[in-house]
N, C-alpha and C positions, 0 to 999 in steps of 0.2 A: 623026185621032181616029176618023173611020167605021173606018175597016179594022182598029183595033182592036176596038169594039165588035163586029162584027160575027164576029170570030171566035171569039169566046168559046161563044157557043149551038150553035156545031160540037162545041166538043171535048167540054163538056156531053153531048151525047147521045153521042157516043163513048164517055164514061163508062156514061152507062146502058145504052149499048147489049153492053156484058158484062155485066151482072147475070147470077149466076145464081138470084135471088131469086124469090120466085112472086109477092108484092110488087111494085110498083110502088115501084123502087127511088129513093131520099130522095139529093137532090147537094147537098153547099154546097159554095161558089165562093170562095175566101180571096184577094183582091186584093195578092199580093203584090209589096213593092216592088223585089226583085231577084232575081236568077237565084243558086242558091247556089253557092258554090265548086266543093262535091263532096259525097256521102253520107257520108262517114267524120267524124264530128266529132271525132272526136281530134286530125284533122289540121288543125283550121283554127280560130280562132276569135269571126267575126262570126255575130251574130245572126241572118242570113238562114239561114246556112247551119243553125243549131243547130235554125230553125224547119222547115225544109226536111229534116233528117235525125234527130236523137236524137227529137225532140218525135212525130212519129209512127210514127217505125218502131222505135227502143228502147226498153228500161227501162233501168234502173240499178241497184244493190243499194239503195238509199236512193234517196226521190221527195219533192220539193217539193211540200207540200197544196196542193192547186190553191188559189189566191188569195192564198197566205202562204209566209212566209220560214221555215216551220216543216217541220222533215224527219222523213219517217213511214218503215216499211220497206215494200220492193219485192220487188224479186227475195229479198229476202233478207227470213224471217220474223221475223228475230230477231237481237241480235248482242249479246254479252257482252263487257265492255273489261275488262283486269286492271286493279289496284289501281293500278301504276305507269304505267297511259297507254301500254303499250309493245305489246301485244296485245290486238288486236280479233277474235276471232272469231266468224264470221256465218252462220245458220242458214238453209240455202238452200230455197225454196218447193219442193215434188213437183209433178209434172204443168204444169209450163209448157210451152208449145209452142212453135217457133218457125215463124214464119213460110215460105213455099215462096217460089222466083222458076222463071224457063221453064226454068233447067237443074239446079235444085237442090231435093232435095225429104226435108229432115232425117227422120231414119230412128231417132232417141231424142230426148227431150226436153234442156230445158236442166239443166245440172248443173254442178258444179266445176270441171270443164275448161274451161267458155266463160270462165268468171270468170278464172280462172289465162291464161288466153292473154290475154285482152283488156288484161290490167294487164302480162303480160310481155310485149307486141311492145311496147310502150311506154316499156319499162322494160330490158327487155334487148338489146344488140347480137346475142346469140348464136339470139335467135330468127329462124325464117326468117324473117316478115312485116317485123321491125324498119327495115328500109331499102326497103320496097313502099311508093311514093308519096312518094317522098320522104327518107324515116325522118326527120321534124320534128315530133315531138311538143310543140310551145311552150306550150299549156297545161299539158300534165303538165309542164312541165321550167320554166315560168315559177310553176307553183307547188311548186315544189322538192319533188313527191313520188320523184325519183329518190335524191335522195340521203335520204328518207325514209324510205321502206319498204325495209327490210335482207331483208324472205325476205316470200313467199305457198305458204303450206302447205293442202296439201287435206288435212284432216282423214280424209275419205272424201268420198261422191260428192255430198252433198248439205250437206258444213260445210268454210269455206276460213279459215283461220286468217292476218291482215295479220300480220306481227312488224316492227315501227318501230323506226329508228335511237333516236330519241328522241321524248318527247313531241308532240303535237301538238292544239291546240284546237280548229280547224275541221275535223279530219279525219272528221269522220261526214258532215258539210256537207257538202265536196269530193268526196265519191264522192256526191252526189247530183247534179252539176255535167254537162254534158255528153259532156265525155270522158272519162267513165268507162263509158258505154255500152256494155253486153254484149253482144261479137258470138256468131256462130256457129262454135267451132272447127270442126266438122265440117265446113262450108262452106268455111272456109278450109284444110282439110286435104284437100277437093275439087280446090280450084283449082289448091295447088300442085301436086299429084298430077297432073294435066292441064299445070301449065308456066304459067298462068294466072293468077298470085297477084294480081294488081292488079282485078281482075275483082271480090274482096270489096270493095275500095273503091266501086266504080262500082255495083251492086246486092247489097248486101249486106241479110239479111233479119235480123229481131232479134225478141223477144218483144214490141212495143209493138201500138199498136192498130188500126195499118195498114199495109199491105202496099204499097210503090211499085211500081205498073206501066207507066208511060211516063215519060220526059222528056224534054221538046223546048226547049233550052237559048235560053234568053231568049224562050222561050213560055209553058210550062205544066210542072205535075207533077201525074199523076192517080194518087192511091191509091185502092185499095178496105179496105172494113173487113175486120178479120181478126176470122174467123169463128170460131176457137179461141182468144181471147184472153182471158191467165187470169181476168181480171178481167171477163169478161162482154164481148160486142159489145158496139161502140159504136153509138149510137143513127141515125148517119147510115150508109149506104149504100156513099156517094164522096163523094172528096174529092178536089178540086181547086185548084192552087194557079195563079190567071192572072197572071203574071209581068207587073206592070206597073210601070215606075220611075216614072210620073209621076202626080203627086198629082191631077192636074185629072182626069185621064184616069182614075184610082181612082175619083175622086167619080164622074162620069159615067157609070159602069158601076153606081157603087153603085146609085145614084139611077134606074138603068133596070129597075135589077133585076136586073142580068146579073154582079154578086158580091154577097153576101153581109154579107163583113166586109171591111174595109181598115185597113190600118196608118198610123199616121201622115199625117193630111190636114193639108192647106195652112192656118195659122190666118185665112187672110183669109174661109177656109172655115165656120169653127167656127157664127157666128153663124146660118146658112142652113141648117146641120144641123139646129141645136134647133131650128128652126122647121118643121122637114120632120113630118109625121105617118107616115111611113113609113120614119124614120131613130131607133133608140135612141144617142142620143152618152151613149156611157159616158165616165167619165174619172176619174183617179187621180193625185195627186205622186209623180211618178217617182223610182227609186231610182239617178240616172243621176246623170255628169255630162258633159257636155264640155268640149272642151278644144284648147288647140292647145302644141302639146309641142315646144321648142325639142331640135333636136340637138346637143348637150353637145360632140360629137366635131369638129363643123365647125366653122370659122372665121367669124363671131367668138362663135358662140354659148355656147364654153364659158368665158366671160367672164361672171361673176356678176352685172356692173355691166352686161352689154349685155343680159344676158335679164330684171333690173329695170326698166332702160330702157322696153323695150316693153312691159311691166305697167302701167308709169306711163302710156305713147304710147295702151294701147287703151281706148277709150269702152265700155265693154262693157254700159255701159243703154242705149248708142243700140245696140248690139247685140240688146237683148233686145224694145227696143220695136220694132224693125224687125224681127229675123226671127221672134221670138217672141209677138207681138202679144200681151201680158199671159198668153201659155200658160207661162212661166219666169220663174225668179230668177237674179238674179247669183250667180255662185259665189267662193267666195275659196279652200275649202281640194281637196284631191284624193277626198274623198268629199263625198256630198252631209247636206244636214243631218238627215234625216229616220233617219239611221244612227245608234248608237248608238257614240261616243268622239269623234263630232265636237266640234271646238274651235271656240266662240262666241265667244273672249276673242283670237282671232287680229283684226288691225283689216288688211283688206282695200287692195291698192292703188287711190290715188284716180286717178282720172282727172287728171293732171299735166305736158304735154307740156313746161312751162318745166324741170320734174324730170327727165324723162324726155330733153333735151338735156344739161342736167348732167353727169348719168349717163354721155351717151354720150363728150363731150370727154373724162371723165376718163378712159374705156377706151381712147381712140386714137380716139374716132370722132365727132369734132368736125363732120367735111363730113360725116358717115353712111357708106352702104354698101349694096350691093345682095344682094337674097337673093332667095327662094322662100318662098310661103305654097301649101300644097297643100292642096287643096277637095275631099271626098267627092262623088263623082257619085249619090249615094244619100241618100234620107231616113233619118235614124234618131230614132229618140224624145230624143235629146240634142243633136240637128243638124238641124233641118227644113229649112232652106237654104243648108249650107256654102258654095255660093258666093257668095251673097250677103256671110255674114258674114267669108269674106276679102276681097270689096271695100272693105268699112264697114271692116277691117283694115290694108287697104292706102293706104285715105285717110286712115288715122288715124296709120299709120306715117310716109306721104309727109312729115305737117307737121313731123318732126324730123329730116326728113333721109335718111331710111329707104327704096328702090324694092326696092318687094316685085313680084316677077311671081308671077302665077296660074300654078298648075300641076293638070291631073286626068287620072287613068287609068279606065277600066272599075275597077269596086268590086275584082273578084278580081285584077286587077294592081295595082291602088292599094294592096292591102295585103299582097302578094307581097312590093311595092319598098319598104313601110316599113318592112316588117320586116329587111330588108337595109341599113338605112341610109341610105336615100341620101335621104329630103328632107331641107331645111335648116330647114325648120319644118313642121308638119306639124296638120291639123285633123281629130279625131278623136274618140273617147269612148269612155263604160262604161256598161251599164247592169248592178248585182251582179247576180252567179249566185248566191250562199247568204244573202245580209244579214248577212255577217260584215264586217268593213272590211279585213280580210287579204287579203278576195277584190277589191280594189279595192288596196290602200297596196303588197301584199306582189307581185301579178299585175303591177299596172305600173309602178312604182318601186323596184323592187328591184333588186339586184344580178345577181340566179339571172334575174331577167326579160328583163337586157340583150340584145339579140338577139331577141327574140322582142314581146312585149306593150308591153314600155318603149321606145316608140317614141322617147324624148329620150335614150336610153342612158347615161345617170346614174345614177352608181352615188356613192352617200356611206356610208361605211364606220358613221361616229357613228346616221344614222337608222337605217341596214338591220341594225344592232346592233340595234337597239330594235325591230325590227319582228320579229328574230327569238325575241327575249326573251319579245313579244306573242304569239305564238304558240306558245311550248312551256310555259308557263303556264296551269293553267286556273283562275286565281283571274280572277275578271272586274273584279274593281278595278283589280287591275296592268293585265291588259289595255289597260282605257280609258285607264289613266296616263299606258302606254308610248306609244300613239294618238295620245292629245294632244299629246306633248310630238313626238315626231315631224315631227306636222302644222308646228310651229313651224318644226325643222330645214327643211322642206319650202317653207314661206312665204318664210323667208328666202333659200334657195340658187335658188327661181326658175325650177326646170326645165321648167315649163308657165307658160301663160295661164288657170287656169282661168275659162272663162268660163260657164256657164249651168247650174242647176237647172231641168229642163220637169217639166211637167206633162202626163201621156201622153192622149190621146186614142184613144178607137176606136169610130168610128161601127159601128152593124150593123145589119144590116135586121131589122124589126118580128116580121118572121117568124121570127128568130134566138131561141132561150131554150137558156137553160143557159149561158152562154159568161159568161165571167171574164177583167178583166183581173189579168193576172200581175203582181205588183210587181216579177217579177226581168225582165220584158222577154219573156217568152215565149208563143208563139199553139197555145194549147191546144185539140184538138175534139173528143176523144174524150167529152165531157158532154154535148157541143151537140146540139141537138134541132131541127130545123125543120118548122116548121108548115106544113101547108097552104094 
């Protein structure tokens, strides 16, 4: 633990010590809890990464009010939708800037072309970016904007015209989402130009409020404020993010002085905070859930009776009193309640191991069977101890029969490999990007998802009907109807555990003002202010 401490006050003044301010330049320290995958958030999509790339270095045509699930315009001043839902046309800001990195230094502002490339290397094979890094775009392709948007037309330089297959409700919401984030074609018309295209992934500059200038992978990322930012500089200087996974080790930095803010602390925590006069604990009921997502495809899990089994096998309030320490609630449906279509009238599985053997004799699994439960190596506001809560998982399955072995990878290969298939269960979550429940039923249970976000790979024809009903309707009655009734399908067929509603926490030091928790899960600082 010293040698972490101790290095944080290095990179600190490494930070100040580029200012080119005549000021005595202003650092907050954001204690973060992992290293993020990559800069590109189109290409990936956990929350570390989204906090690490879209949140300070892009915007988007559409922004999340800081504090709500409410969408205001961004990059885009303005946007007109025809009568039939099929065209959205969007009125793009003048005078945006973008950002510079050491080998790149934009030479006209942002305009219609950044928009048009950013949605077609996404969207199209035939663009050159579409296979740099990968070519996996699984949020765009898990919320089925590919087979969505039929054309993007530039009007001219400053209005880009979407033209949609068909209707869609959330779609104003969704380009406020992270990977929707507007790059720089010019930059990326650099690199290819150079032979170089993978280079935009790894330092890529955007119009948002900070510019990344180092990172030192399972250390640190130090931004400085961008000085031409349309929206006015932000109030701190630099900005630092000190990559720490372990929560004890957050508090201890907090508590020194030596960060700021920190994500997700330990609730054995909580109590010691409020009493701190030099700690602000904010906190908020999160719009998350977790979960642990049977794989449909493997043996025996695509057995209806074997994935009720372990619904009935898991204790999931000793789950919540142990890893949760009264920071959470039980969950029963795949959004949380605080959502708007959730079903109240669904009646949750009891904790029933005598059920839960039943179950399993009738499937063929009378003596049991052995599988895998995989544990995130990372806190998330919907999991504060994955490993913990597959032990309490694994002793609950043992008593019917059940050897579960523990499985974890570093977070950015744990979710490489889930996405691929291969665990046989796996523990995971969500917290929404828009406060739609599309962005939650349709992103990871869906059909279009399989492969990418639906980590259970479950695809049911009857619900994803109805999910897609949900969404190209904008009467908000039917919406909620199709929701609910959904949720049913959903209860019934069993393709998750869901286990836990939290309640988010976010300690910040005294000195911190301005700063907001997100209900969608995101670490904002472009408001933030810190005091003397």
């Amino acid at each position: 633990m010293k040698k972490g401490l101790a290095a944080l006050p290095f990179a600190v003044m490494a930070a100040a010590a580029i200012s080119t301010s005549a000021h005595a330049a202003s650092t907050l320290v954001y204690c973060s809890e992992g290293s993020p995958e990559g800069f590109n958030p189109s290409l990936y999509y956990s929350g570390t990464t989204f906090d690490a790339s879209s949140k300070p270095i892009f915007n988007r045509l559409m922004e999340f009010k800081l504090g709500t699930t409410q969408v205001e315009p961004s990059l885009a001043k303005s946007v007109d939708v025809s009568d039939d839902g099929l065209e959205y046309t969007f009125h793009l800001r003048k005078g945006v800037k973008f950002q510079s990195s050491k080998d790149f230094k934009p030479t006209r502002d942002f305009d219609a072309d950044d928009v048009i490339f950013s949605f077609n290397r996404q969207r199209l094979d035939s663009n050159p970016y579409h296979k740099v890094g990968g070519g996996s775009y699984g949020y765009f392709n898990d919320m089925g904007m590919g087979s969505l948007i039929k054309d993007i037309v530039k009007v001219d330089d400053y209005t880009v015209k979407f033209v949609l297959n068909h209707p869609e409700a959330p779609f104003i919401a969704n380009l406020a989402m992270d990977f929707a984030s507007i790059f720089s074609k010019e930059q990326a018309d650099q690199y290819l130009k150079a032979g170089t295209p993978e280079k935009l992934d790894q330092n890529p500059v955007g119009t948002g409020p900070f510019q990344k200038v180092q990172y030192q992978k399972d250390s640190l990322i130090r931004y400085v404020a961008f000085k031409d930012y349309w929206k006015g500089r932000a109030k701190i200087d630099r900005l630092v993010f000190s990559i720490t996974p372990d929560a004890s080790v957050r508090y201890a930095k907090l508590k020194a002085g030596e960060c700021d803010v920190m994500p997700y602390p330990n609730p054995a925590d909580i109590q010691q905070m409020k009493a701190d006069p030099n700690i602000n604990l904010m906190s908020q009921e999160g719009l998350n859930v977790g979960y642990l997502a049977f794989n449909v495809k493997k043996k025996p899990f695509g057995d209806v009776k074997v994935r009720q089994a372990l619904n009935y096998a898991t204790d999931k309030q000793a789950i919540i009193d142990s890893v949760f320490q009264g920071a959470g609630k039980v969950a029963k449906n795949p959004i949380p309640p605080t959502m708007w279509s959730y079903n109240t009238s669904i009646k949750d599985y009891p904790y029933d191991p005598a059920k839960a053997k039943k179950l399993l004799a009738e499937a063929g699994y009378a003596d049991g069977f052995e599988t895998t439960i995989w544990a995130m190596p990372v806190q998330r506001p919907y999991n504060l101890n994955a490993r913990r809560m597959a032990e309490i998982m694994q002793e609950d399955w043992a008593k019917v029969g059940v050897k579960a072995n523990i499985v974890t990878y570093e977070w950015g290969e744990y979710l490489k490999r889930a996405k691929s298939g291969e665990p046989d269960t796996i523990l995971i979550g969500w917290t929404g990007d828009n406060g739609d429940p599309d962005n939650f039923l349709y992103v990871l249970t869906s059909c279009d998802s399989v492969g990418g976000s639906n980590y259970s790979q479950w695809c049911n024809k009857a619900y994803d009907d109805l999910l897609v009903k949900a969404k190209r309707t904008s009467d908000l009655d039917k919406r909620n109807d199709y929701y609910k009734q959904a949720q049913v399908i959903f209860h019934d067929q069993a393709p998750w555990i869901p286990v836990a509603n939290s309640v988010v926490y976010e300690p910040i030091r005294k000195e911190v003002k301005g700063y907001k928790i997100d209900p969608l899960g995101g670490h904002y600082f472009y408001s933030v202010s810190k005091e003397k």
